[in-house]
N, C-alpha and C positions, 0 to 999 in steps of 0.2 A: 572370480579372480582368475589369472592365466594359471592354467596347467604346468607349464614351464615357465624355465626362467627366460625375462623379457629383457632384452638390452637396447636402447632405442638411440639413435644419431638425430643432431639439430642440424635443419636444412635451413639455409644452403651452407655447403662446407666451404667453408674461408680457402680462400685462394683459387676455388672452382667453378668456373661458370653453368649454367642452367643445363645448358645445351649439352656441357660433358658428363653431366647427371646420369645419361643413360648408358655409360658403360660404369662407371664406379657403384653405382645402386643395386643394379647384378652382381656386381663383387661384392660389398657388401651381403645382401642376402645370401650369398656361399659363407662368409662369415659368420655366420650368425647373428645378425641385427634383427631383430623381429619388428623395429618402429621407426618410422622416421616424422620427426615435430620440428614447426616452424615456428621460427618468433616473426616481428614485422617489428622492424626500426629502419636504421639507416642502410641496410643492407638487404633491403627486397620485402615484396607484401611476403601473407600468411598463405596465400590459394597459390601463386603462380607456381612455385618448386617440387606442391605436392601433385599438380597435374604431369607435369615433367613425372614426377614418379610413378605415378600409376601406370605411365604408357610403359614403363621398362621395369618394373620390378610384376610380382606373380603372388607373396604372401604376404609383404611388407604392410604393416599396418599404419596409415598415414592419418595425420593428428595434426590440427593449425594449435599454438602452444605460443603466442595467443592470436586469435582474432579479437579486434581491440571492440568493445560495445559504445563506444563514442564514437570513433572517425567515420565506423559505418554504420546508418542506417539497419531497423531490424528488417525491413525488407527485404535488403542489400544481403546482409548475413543470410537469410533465408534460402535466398538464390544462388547463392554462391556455395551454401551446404550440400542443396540438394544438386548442383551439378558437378562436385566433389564426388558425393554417393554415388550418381549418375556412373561416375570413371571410375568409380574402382567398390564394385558393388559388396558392402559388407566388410571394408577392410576401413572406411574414414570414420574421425573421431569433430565432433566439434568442441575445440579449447578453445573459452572463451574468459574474458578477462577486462578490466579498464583500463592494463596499460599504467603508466604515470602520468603525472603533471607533465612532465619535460616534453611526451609526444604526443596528448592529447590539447593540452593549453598551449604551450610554447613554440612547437610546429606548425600545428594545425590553427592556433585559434578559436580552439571550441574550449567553453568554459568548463572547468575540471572541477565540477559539485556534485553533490552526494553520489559518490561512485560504488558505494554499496544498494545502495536506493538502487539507482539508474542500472547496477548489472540485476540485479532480481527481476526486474519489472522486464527486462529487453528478454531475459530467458523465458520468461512468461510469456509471453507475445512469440518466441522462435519456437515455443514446447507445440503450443496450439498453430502456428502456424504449420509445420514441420509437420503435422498432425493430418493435414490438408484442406485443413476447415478453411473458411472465410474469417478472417480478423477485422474485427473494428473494436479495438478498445481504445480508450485513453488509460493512461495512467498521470501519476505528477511528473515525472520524469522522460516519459519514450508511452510512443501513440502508432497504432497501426492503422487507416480508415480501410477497408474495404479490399486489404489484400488478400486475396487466394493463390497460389501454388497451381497451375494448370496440371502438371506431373506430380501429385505427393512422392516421396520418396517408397520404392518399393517396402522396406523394414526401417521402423525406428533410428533413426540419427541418435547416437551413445553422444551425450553433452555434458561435457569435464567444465570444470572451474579452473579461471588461477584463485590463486589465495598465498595470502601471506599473515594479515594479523586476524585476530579473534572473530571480529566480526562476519567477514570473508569465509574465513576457515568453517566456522559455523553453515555460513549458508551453502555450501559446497557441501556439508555434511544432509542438512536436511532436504536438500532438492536436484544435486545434481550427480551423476553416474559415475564421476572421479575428481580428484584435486592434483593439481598440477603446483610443483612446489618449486622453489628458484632462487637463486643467489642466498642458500642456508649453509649451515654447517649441520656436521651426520647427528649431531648432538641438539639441536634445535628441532629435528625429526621425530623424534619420539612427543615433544610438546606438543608440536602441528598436528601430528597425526591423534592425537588422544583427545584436541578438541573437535575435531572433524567426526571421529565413529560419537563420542557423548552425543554431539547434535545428532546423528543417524540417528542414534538409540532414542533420543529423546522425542523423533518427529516420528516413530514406531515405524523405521525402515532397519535393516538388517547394517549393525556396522559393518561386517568385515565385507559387504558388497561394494563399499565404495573404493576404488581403486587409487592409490598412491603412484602416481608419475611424479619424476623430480628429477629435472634438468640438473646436469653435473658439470662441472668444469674441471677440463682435463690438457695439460701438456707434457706428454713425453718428450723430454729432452736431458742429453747429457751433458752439457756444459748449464750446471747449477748457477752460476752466476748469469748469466743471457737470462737461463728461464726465470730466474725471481723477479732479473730486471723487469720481464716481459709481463710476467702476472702481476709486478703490483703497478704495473699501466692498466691494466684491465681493470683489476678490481678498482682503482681510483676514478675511472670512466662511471663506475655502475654506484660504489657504496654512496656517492655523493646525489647521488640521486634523491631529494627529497624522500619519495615515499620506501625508496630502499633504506636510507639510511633512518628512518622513523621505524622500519619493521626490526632493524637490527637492536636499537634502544631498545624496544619492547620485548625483544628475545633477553638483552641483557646482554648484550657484547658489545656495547656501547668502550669498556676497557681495551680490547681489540681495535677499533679503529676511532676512537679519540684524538686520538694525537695526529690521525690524517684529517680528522673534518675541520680541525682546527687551526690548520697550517693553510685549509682549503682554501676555508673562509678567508683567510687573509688573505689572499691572494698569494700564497705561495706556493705553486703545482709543483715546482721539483721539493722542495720542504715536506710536501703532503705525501711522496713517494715514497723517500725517506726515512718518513716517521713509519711507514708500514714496515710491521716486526715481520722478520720471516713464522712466526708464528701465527700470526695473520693471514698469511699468505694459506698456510697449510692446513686452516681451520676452512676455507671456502675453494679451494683449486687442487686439484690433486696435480703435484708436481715432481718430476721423476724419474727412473725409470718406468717401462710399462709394470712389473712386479709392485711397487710402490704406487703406484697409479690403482691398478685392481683393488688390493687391498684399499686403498680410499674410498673407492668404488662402492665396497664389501660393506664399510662400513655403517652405509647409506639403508643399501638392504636391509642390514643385520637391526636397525631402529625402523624400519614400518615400511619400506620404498619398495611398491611393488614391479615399478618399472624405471629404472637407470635412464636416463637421455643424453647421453654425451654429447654434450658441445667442447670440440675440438678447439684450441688456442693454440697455435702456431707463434709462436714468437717474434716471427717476419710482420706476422698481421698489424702486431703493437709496437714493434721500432721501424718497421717499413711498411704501413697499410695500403697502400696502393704502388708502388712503388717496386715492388716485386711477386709480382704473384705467382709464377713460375715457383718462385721457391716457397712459398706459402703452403701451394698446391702439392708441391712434395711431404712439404711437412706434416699438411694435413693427411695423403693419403699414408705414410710409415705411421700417425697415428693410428687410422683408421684399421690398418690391418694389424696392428700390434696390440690391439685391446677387442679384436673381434671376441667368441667364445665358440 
């Protein structure tokens, strides 16, 4: 586990383009950010932000959070790890994950079946490939023929999981080097992480080695009414999410945002807004000043999180997303330096 404490940022920052990347990432690492993790949805892949980084940060430990095991190929994944390693030798993480229905099925059009199956078998096939060997396996799910690696990676590629329900979370315990955890509350942290180290302990690997990352949502803002507007745009974006909002049932906060899935479904999006209690709000988004923001933060820690990832929410992002990003871009950087450490 890290020696110190880890605070990590989700790339790319809203309202900042790629290319500006390389003066804010050295401000940050004067801050004290030790990590920087990508998601891939509508707003850029998982590889491109982290190379931008390695060219301008020097300690920053860079993490894809998630590379999705459906849209690409293990081959693809493999090549794209090992010329990640390549750029920033000893500091990249591979987080990988299936992503949901919405951007596997519904974007792409690849059919979105057993995605616990399908991530085991693709990590199997990146462990041995990653390894430098020659791959030819089939599995039932994901098949490699005759792929080799020309360059192995000089040292072992560190391979995180996402997870979110039982199944996942488990397999992330018995086989992979960390869990990566996302749209929860600090209270649902302690569950996740206690079915994660049982599986370690049970597959005869050392719990407290497997490492807790757990992406956070965060808006410092002082005009309280903007920012709630803005957060329950966000969380309305993510909790409707099939496999988000099936993970939340099974945590048991199904009472929290009931009354939005239900207004959803009807078709009523400002109804669904609405129904989100500010209690809601403040169970998945730390909202606030930056004081009230940290302690949120603290929270997280204080139930099992060995490493914070801040994804910054800018307010402009969710009532103006394209529309102004100049001011996004302010928004995110007074974030950014206001919850440094």
């Amino acid at each position: 586990m890290p020696d110190s404490p880890r605070l990590g940022l989700t790339l790319p920052l809203p309202g900042i383009h790629l290319a500006e990347l390389r003066t804010v990432l050295p401000e940050a690492e004067r801050l004290g950010y030790t990590d920087a993790w990508t998601g891939e949805a509508d707003y850029g892949d998982a590889f491109t932000p982290l190379a931008v980084a390695a060219g301008c940060t020097e300690r920053m430990r860079l993490g894809t959070g998630i590379a999705n095991t459906f849209t690409r190929g293990p081959a693809t994944l493999a090549v794209s790890a090992f010329s990640m390693a390549d750029a920033a030798p000893g500091r990249f993480v591979l987080g990988l994950g299936s992503s949901s229905d919405t951007i596997v099925r519904d974007w792409n059009g690849i059919p979105f079946r057993r995605p616990l199956q399908h991530t085991r078998e693709v990590l199997r096939l990146l462990r041995e490939a990653l390894s430098g060997a020659r791959v030819s396996q089939t599995y039932e799910t994901a098949s490699m023929n005759g792929f080799r690696l020309i360059y192995p990676p000089a040292s072992p590629i560190p391979i995180y999981l996402a997870a979110q329900r039982g199944g996942m979370l488990r397999l992330a315990g018995e086989i992979a080097g960390g869990v990566l955890l996302n749209w929860l509350t600090p209270d649902n942290v302690v569950a996740s992480v206690r079915i994660v180290r049982e599986a370690a302990a049970a597959a005869g690997r050392d719990p407290d080695s497997i490492e807790v990352v757990c992406r956070i949502f965060v808006m410092v803002h002082e005009d309280r009414e903007a920012a709630y507007a803005a957060a329950r745009r966000f969380i309305a974006g993510y909790l409707n999410v099939p496999v988000y909002r099936a993970f939340h049932e099974w945590m048991g906060n199904a009472p929290l945002f009931a009354p939005m899935w239900e207004r959803w479904q009807a078709g009523d999006r400002r109804g669904a807004l609405a129904a989100l209690s500010d209690e809601a709000v403040d169970q998945v988004i730390g909202v606030g000043d930056a004081h009230r923001v940290r302690a949120f933060v603290e929270r997280y820690r204080a139930n099992g999180v060995d490493t914070p990832v801040l994804a910054f929410l800018p307010p402009k992002a969710a009532l103006t997303p394209a529309e102004d990003l100049p001011g996004q871009a302010a928004e995110t950087r007074a974030m950014l330096r206001a919850l440094g450490q």
